[in-house]
N, CA and C atoms as an extended XYZ file, in Angstrom:
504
Properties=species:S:1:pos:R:3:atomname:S:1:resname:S:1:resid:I:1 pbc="F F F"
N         0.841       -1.179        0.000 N   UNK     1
C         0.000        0.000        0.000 CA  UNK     1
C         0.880        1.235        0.000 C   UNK     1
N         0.871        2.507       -1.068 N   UNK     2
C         1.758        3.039       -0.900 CA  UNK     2
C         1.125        4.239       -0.535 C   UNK     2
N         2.060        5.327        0.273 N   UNK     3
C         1.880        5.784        1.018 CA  UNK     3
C         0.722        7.120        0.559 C   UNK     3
N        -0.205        7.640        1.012 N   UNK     4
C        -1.106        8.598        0.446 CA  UNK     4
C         0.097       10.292        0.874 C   UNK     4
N         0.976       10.597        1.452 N   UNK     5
C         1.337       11.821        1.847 CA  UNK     5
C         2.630       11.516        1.583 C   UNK     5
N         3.263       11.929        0.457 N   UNK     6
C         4.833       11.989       -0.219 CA  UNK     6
C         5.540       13.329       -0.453 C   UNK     6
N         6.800       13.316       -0.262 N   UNK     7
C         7.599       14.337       -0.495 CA  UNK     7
C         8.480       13.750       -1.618 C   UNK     7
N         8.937       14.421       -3.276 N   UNK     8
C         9.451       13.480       -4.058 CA  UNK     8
C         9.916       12.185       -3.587 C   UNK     8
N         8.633       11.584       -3.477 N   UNK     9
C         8.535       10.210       -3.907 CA  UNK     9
C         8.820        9.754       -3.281 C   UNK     9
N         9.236       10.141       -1.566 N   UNK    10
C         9.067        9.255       -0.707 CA  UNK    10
C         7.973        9.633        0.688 C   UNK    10
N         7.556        9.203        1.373 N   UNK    11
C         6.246        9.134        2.543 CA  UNK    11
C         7.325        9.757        3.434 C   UNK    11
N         6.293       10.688        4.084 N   UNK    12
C         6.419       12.006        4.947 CA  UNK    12
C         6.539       11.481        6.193 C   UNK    12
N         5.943       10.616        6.959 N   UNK    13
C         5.784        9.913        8.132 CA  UNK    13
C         7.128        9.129        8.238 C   UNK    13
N         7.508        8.343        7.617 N   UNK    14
C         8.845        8.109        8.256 CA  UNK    14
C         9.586        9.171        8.779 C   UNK    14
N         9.865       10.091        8.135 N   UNK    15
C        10.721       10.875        7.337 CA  UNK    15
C        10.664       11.897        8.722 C   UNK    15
N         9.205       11.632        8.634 N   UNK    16
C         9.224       12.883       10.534 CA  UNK    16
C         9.273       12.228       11.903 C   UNK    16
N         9.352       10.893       12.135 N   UNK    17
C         9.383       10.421       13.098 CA  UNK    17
C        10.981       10.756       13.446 C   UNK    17
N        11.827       10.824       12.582 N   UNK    18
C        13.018       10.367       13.348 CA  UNK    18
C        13.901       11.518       14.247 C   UNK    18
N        13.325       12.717       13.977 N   UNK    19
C        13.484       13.923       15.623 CA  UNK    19
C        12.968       13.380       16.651 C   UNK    19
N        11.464       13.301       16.316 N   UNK    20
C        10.662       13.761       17.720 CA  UNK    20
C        11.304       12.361       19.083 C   UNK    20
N        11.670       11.307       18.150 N   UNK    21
C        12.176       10.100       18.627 CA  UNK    21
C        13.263       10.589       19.147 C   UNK    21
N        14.423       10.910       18.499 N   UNK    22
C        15.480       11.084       19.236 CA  UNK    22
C        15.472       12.163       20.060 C   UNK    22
N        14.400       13.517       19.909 N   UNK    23
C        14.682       14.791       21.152 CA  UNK    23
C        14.069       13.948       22.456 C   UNK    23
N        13.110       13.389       22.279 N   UNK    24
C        12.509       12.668       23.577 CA  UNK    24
C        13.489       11.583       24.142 C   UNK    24
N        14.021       10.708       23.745 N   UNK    25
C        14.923        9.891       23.940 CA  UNK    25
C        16.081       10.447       24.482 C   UNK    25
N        16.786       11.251       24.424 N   UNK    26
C        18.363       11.711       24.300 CA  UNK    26
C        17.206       13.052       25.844 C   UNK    26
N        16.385       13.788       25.534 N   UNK    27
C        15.891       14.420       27.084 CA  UNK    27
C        15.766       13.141       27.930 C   UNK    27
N        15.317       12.185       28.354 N   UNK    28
C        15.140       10.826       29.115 CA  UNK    28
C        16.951       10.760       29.769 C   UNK    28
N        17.277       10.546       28.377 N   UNK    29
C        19.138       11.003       29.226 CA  UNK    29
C        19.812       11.662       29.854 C   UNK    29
N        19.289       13.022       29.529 N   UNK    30
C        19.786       14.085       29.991 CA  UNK    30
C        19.167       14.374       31.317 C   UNK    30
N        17.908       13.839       31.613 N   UNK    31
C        17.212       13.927       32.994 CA  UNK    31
C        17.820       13.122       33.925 C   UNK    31
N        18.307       12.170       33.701 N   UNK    32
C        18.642       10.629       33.628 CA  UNK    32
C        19.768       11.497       34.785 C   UNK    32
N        20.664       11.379       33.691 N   UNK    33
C        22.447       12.631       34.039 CA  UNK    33
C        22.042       13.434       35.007 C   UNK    33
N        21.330       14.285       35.284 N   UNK    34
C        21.163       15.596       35.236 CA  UNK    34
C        20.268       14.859       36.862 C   UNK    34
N        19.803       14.015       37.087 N   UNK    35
C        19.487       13.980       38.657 CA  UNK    35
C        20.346       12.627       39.555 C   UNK    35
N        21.342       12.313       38.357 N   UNK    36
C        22.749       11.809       39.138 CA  UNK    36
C        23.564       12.255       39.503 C   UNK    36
N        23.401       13.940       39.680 N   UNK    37
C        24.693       14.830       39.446 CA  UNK    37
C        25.640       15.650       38.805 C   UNK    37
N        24.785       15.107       37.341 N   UNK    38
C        25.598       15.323       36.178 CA  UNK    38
C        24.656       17.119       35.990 C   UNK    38
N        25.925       17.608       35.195 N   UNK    39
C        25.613       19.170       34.996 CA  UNK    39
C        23.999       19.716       34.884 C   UNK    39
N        23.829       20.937       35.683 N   UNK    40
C        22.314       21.128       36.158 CA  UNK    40
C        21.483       21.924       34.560 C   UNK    40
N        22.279       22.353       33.708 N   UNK    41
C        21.791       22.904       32.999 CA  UNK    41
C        21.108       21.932       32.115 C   UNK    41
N        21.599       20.297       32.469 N   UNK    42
C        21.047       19.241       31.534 CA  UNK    42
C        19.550       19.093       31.527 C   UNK    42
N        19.130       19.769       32.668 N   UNK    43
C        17.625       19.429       32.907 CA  UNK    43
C        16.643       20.421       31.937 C   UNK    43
N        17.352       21.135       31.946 N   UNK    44
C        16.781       22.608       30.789 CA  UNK    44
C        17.375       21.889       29.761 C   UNK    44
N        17.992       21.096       28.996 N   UNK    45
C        17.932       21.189       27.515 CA  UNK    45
C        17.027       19.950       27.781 C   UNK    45
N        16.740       19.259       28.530 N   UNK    46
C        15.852       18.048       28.246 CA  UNK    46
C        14.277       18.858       28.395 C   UNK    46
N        14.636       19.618       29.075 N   UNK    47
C        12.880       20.572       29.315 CA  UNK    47
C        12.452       20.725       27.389 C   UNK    47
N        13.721       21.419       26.589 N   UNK    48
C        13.651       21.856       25.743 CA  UNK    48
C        13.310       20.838       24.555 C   UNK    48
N        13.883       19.391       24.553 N   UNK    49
C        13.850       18.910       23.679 CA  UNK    49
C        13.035       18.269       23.917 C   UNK    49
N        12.273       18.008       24.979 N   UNK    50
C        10.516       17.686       25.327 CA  UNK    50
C         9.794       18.643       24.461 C   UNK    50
N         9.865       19.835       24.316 N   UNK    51
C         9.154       20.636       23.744 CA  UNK    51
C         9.090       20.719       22.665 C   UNK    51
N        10.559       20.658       21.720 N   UNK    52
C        10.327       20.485       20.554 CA  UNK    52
C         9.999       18.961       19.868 C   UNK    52
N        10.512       18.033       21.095 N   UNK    53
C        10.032       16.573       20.447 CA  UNK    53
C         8.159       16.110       20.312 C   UNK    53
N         7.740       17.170       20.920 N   UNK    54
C         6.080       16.970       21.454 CA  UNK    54
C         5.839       17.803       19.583 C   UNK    54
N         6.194       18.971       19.421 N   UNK    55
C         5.942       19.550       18.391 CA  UNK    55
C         5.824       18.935       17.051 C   UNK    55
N         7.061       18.122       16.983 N   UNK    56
C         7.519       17.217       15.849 CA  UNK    56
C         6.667       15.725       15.820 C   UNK    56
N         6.469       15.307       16.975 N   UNK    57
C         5.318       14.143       17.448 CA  UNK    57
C         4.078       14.253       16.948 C   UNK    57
N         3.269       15.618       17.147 N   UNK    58
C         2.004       15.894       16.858 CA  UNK    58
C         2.237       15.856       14.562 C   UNK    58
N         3.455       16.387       14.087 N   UNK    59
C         3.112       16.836       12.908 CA  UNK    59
C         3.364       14.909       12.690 C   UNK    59
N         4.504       14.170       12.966 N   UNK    60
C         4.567       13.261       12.587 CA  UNK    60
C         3.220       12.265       12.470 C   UNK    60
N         2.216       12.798       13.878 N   UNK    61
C         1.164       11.279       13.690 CA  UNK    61
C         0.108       12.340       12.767 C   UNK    61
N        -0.184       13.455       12.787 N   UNK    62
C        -1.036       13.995       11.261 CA  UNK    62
C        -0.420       13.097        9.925 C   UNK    62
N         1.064       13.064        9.534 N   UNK    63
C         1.406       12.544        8.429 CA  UNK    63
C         1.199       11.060        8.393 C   UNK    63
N         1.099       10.457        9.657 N   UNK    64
C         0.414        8.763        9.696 CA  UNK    64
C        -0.876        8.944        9.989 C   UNK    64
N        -1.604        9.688       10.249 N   UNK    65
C        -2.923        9.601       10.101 CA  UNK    65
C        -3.177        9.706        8.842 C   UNK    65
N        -2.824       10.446        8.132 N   UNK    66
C        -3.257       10.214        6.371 CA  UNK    66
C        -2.967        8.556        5.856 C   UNK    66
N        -1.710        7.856        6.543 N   UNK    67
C        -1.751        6.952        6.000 CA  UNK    67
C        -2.434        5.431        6.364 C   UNK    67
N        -2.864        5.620        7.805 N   UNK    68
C        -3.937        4.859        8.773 CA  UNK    68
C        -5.490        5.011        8.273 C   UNK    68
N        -5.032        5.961        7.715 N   UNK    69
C        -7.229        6.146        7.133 CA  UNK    69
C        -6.754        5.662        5.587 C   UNK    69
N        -5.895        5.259        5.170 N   UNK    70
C        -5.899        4.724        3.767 CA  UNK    70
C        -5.580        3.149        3.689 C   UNK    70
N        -5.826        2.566        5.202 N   UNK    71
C        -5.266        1.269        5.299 CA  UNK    71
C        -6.315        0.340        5.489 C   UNK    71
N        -7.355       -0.457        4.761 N   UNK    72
C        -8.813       -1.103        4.185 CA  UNK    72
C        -9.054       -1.737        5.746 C   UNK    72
N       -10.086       -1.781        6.253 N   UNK    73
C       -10.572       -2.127        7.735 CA  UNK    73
C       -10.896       -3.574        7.667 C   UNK    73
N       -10.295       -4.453        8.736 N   UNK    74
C       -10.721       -5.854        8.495 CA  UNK    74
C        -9.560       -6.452        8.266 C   UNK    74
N        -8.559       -5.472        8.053 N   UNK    75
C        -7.051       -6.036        8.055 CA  UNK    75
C        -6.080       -6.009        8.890 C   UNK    75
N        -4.942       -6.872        9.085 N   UNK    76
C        -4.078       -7.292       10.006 CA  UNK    76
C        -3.358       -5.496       10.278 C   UNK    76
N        -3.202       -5.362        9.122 N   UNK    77
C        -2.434       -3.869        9.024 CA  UNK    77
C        -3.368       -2.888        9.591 C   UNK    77
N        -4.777       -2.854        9.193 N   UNK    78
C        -5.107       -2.192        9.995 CA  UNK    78
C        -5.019       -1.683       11.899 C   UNK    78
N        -5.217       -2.665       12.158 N   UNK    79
C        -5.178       -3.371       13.482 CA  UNK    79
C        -3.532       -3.220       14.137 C   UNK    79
N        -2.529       -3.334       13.402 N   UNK    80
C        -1.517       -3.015       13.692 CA  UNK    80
C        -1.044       -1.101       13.784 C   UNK    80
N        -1.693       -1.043       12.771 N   UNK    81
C        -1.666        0.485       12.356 CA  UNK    81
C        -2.568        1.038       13.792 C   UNK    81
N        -3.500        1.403       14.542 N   UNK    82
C        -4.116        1.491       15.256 CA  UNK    82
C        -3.575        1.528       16.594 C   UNK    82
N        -2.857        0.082       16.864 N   UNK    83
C        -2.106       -0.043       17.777 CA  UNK    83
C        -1.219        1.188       18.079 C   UNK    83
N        -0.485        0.941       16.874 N   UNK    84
C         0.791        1.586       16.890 CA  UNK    84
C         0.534        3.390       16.779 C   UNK    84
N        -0.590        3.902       16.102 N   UNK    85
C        -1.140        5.149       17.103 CA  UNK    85
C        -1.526        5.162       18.317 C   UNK    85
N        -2.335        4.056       18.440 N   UNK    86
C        -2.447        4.610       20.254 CA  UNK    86
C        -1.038        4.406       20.977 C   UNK    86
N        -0.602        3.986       20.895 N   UNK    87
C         0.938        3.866       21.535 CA  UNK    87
C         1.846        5.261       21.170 C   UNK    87
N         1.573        5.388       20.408 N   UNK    88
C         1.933        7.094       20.390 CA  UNK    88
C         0.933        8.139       20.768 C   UNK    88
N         0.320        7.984       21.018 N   UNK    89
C        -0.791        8.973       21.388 CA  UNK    89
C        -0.254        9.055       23.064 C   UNK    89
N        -0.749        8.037       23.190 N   UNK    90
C        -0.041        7.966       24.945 CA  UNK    90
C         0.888        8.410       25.480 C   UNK    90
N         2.556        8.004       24.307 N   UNK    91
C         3.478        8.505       24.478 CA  UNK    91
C         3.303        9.850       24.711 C   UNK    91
N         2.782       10.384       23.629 N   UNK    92
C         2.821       11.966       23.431 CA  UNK    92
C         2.191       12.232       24.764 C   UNK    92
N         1.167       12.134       24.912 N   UNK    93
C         0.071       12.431       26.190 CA  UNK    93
C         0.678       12.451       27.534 C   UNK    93
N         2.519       11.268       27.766 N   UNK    94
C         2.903       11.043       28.966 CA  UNK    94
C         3.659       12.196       28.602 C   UNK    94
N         4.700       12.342       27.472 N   UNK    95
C         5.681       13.818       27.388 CA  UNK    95
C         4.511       14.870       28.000 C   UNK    95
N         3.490       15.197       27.533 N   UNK    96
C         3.020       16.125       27.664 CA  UNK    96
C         2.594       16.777       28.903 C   UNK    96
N         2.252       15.551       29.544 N   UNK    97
C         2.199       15.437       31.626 CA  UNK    97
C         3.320       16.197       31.587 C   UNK    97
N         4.398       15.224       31.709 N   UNK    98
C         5.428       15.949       32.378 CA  UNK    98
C         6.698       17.301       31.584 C   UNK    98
N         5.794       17.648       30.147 N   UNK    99
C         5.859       19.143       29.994 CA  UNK    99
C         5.358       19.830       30.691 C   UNK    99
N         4.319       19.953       30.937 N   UNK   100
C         3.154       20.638       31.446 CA  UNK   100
C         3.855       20.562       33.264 C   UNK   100
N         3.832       19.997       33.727 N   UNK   101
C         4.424       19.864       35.195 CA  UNK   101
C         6.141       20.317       35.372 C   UNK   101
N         6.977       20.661       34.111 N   UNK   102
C         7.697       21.679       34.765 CA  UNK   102
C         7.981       22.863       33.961 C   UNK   102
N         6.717       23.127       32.971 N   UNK   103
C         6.351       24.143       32.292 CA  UNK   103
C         6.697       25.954       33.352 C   UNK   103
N         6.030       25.609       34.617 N   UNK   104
C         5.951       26.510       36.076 CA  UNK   104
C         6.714       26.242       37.142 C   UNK   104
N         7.208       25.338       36.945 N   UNK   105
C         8.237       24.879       37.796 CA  UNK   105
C         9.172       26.244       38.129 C   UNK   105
N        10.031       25.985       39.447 N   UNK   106
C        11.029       26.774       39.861 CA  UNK   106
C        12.153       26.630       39.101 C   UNK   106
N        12.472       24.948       39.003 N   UNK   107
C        13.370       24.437       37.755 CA  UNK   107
C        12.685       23.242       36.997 C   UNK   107
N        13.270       23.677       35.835 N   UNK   108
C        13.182       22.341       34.746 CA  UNK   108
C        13.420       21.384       34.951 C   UNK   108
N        14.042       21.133       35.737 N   UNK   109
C        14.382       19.619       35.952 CA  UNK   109
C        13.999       18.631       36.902 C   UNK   109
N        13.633       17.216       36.087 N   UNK   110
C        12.878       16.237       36.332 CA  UNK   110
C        13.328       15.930       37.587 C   UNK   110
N        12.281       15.278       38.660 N   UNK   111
C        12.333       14.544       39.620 CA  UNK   111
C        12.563       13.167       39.356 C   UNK   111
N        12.737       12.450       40.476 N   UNK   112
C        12.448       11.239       40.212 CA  UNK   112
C        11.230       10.232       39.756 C   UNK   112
N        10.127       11.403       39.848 N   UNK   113
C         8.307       10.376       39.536 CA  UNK   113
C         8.354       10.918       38.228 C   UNK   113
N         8.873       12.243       37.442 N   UNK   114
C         8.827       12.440       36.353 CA  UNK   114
C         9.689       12.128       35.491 C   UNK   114
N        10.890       11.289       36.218 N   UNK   115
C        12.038       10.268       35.216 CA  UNK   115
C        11.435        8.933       34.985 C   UNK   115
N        10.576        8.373       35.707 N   UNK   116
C         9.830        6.939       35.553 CA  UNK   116
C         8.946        7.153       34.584 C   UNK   116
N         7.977        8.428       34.778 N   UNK   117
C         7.317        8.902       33.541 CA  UNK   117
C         7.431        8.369       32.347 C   UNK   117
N         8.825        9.139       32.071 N   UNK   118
C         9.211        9.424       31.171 CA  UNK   118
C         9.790        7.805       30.671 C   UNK   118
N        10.441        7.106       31.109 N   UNK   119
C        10.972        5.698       31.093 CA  UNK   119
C         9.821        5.327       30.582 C   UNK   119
N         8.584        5.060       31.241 N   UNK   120
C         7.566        4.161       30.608 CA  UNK   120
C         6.959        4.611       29.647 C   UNK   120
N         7.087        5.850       29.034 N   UNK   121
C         6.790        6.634       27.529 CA  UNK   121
C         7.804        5.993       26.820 C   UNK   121
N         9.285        5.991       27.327 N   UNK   122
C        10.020        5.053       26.518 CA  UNK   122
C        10.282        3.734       25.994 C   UNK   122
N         9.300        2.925       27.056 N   UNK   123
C         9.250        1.504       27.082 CA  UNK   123
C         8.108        1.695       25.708 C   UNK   123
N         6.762        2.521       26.158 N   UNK   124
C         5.632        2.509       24.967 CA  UNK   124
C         6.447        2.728       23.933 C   UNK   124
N         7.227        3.881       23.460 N   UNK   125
C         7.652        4.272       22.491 CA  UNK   125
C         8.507        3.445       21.364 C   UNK   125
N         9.061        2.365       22.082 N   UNK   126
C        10.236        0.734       21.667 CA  UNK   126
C         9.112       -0.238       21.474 C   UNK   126
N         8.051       -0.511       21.703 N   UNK   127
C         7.277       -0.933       21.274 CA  UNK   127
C         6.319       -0.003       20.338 C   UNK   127
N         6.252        0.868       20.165 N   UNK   128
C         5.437        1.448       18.770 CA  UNK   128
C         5.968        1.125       17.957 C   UNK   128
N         7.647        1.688       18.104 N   UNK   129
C         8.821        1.467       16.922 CA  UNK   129
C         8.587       -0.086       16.314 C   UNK   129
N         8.835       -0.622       17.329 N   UNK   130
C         8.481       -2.196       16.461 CA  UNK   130
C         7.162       -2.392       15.364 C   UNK   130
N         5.929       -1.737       16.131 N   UNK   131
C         4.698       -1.592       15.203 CA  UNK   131
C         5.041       -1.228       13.692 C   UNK   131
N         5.483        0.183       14.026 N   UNK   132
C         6.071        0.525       12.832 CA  UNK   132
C         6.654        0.039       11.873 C   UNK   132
N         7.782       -0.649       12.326 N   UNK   133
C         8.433       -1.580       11.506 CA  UNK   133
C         7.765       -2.455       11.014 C   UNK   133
N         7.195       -3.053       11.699 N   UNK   134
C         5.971       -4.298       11.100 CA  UNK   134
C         5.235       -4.132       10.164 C   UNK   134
N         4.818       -2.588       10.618 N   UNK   135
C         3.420       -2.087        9.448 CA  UNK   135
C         4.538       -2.013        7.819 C   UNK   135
N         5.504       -1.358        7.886 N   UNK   136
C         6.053       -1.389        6.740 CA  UNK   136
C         7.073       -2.312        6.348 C   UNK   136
N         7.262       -2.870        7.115 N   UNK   137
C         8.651       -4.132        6.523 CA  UNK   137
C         8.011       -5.484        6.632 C   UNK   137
N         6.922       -5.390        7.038 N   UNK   138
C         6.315       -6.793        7.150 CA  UNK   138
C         4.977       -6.801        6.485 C   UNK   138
N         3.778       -5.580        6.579 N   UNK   139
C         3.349       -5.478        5.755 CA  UNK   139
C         2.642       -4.379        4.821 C   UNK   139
N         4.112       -3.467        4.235 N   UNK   140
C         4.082       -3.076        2.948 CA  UNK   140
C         3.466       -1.846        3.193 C   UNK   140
N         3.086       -1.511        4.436 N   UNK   141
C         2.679        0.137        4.382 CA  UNK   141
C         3.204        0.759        4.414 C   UNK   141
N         3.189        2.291        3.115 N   UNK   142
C         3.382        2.967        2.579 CA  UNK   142
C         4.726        2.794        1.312 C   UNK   142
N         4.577        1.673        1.489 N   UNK   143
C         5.587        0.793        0.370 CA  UNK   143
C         4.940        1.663       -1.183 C   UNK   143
N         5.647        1.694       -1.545 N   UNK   144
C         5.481        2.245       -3.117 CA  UNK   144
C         4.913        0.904       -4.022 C   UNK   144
N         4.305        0.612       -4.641 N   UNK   145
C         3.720       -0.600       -4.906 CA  UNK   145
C         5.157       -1.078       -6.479 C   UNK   145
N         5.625       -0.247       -6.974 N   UNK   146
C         6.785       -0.520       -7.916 CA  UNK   146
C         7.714       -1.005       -7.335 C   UNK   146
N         8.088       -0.714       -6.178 N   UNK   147
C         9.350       -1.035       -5.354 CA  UNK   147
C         9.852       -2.483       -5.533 C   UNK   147
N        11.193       -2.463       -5.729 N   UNK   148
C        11.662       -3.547       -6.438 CA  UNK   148
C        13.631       -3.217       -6.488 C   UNK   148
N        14.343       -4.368       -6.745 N   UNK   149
C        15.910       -4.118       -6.292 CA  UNK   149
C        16.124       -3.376       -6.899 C   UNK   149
N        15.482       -2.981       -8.641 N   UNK   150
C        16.339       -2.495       -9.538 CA  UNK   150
C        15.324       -1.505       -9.671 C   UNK   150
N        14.457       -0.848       -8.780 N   UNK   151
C        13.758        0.283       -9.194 CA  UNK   151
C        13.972        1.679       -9.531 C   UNK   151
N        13.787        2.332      -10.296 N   UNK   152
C        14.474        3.494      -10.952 CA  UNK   152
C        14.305        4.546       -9.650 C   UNK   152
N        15.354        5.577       -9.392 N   UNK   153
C        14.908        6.795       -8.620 CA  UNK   153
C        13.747        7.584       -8.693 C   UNK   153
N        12.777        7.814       -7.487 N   UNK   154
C        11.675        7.974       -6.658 CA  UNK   154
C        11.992        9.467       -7.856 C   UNK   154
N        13.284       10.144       -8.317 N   UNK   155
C        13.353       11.529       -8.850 CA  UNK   155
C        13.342       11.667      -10.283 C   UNK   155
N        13.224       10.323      -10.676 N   UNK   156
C        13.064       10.494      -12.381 CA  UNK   156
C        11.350        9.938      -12.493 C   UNK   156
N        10.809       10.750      -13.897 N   UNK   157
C         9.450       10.090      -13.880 CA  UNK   157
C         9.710        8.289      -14.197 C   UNK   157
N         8.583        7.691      -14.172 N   UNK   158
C         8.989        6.817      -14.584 CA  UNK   158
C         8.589        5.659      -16.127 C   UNK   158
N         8.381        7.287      -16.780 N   UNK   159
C         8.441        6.656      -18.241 CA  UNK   159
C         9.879        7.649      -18.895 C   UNK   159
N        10.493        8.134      -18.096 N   UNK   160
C        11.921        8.654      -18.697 CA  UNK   160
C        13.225        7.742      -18.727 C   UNK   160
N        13.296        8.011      -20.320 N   UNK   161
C        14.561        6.433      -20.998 CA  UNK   161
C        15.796        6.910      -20.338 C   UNK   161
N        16.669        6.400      -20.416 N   UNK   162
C        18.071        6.137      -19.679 CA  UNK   162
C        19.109        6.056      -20.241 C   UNK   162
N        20.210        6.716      -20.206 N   UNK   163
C        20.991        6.375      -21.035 CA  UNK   163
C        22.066        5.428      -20.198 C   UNK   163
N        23.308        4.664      -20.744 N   UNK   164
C        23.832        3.696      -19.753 CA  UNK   164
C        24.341        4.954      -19.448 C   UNK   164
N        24.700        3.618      -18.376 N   UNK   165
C        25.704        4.685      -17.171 CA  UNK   165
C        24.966        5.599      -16.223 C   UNK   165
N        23.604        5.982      -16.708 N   UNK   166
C        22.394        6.427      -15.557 CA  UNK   166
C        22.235        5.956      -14.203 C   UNK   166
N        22.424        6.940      -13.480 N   UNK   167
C        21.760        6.017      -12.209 CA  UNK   167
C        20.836        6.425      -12.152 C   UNK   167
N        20.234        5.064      -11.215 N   UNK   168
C        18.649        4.713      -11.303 CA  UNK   168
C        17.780        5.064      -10.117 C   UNK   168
């Protein structure tokens, strides 16, 4: 099923997951550091990259929602697809707790009930990732339906002839 929301010729939703994943992930660390001792300013860039990872989260599941409402109901993929939003939804929903809780704070930086938080947004989040993977490496969502070893570049049309020596 290939993907309904493309940027030359390849799907937008991968393509945006892979910030919001790593600012949330790499803040989890820095909170992590940052209430072992490790430098205090760490708690403010993890405040920060909560904020922009929540930002990038919300545009990423709009660009899989275009491709979850194009996935036929009654199917395995569906059902996987589903999953694997609510598992981000949640995620987002737990960042967003504990944005919101040191949004007013005196300091940015996480306690210990808002580092577990955050851990079990990460546990959800390693299991979405797997969803993900499934939905497209196992079954074929947002796969380009041409896709193939020797398929020509996503940047040439694909009734344009070739001369050798072209790459493809």
């Amino acid at each position: 099923m290939e993907s309904r929301l493309k940027v030359l010729g390849h799907p937008v939703h991968p393509m945006l997951i892979t910030f919001p994943v790593g600012l949330l992930v790499t803040a989890v660390i820095f909170d992590v550091v940052d209430a072992v001792g490790g430098p205090r300013f760490l708690g403010e860039v993890a405040y920060w990259n909560i904020t922009v990872g929540l930002i990038g989260g919300l545009l990423a599941a709009v660009a899989g929602a275009f491709d979850l409402l194009a996935i036929p109901t009654g199917t395995r993929a569906k059902r996987v697809g589903l999953s694997h939003a609510a598992a981000n939804i949640a995620v987002i929903l737990l960042f967003a707790a504990v944005w919101a809780v040191r949004l007013n704070a005196d300091s940015r930086a996480a306690g210990g009930a808002l580092i577990a938080i955050e851990v079990v947004a990460l546990a959800i989040l390693s299991g979405s990732a797997w969803l993900g993977g499934e939905l497209v490496d196992r079954l074929g969502v947002g796969v380009d339906p041409d896709a193939n070893l020797d398929a020509p570049s996503s940047l040439r049309s694909p009734t344009a002839t070739h001369s050798i020596g072209d790459v493809r």
